[in-house]
C-alpha positions as CSV (number, residue, x, y, z in Angstrom):
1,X,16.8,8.3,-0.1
2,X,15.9,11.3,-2.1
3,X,12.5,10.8,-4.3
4,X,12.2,10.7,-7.7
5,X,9.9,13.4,-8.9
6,X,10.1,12.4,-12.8
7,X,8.0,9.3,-12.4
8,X,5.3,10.9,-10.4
9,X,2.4,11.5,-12.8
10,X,3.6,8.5,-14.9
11,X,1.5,5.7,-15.8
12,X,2.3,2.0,-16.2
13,X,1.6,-1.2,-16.6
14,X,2.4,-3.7,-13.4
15,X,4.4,-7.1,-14.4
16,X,3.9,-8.2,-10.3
17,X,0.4,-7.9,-9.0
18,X,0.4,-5.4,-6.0
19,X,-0.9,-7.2,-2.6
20,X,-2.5,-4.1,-1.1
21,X,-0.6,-3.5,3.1
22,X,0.9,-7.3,2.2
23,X,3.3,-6.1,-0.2
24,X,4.3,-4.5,-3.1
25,X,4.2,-5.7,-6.4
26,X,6.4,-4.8,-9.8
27,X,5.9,-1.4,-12.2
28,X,6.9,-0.8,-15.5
29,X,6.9,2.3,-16.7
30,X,8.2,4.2,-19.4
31,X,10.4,7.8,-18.4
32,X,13.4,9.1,-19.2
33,X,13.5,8.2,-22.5
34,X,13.3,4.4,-21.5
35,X,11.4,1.9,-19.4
36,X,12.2,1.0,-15.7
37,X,11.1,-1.0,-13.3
38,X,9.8,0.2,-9.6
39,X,8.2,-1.7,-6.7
40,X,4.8,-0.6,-6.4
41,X,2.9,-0.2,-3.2
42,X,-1.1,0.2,-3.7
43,X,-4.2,0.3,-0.6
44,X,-6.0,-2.3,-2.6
45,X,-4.5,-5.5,-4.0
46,X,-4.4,-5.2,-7.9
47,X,-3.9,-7.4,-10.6
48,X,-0.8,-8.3,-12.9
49,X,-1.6,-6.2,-16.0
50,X,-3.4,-3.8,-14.4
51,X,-2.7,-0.2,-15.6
52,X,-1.8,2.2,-12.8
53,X,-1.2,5.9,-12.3
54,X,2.1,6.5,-9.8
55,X,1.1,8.9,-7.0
56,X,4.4,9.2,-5.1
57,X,8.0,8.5,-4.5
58,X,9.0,7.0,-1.9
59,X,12.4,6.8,-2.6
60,X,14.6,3.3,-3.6
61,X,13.1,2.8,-6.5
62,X,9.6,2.4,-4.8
63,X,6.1,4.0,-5.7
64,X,2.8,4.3,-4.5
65,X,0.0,3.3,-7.4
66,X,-3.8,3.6,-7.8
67,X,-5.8,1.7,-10.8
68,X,-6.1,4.1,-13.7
69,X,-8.4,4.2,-16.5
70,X,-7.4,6.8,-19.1
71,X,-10.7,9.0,-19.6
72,X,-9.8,10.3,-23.0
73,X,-10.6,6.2,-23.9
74,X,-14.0,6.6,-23.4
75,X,-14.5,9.7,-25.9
76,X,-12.4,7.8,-28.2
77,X,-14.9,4.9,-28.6
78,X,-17.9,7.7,-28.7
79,X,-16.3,8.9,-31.7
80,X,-15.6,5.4,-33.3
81,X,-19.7,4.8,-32.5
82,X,-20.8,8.1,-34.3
83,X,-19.0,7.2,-37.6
């Protein structure tokens, strides 16, 4: 099955935590306009709630994941120190 492109680069939020080579767990993410929902493969095992960043399609509505922690966050809460 052909990949889907649009969702690479997309980050989300996982509803199923991901079991590392054991399994996949369950992405939302929002595209298109909408939110769908994609198995997620990761190396690691994460958590449910996690936030992840989607590194590739590999087709059927699966993805490969890696944690992700927005770095803009971090200068956010310098500013809210300064002031």
């Amino acid at each position: 099955m052909a990949q889907d492109e649009a969702v690479i680069g997309c980050t989300g939020e996982l509803l199923i935590g991901t079991r590392g080579s054991a399994g996949p767990g369950e992405i939302l993410v929002r595209i298109r306009g909408g939110s769908e929902t994609f198995l997620a493969w990761s190396q690691e095992p994460l958590p449910i709630g996690a936030t992840v960043l989607v590194v590739e399609s590999r087709g059927c509505r699966e993805v490969d994941v890696i944690e992700w922690a927005d770095p803009l966050d971090r200068l956010r809460g310098d500013a809210a120190d300064a002031g």
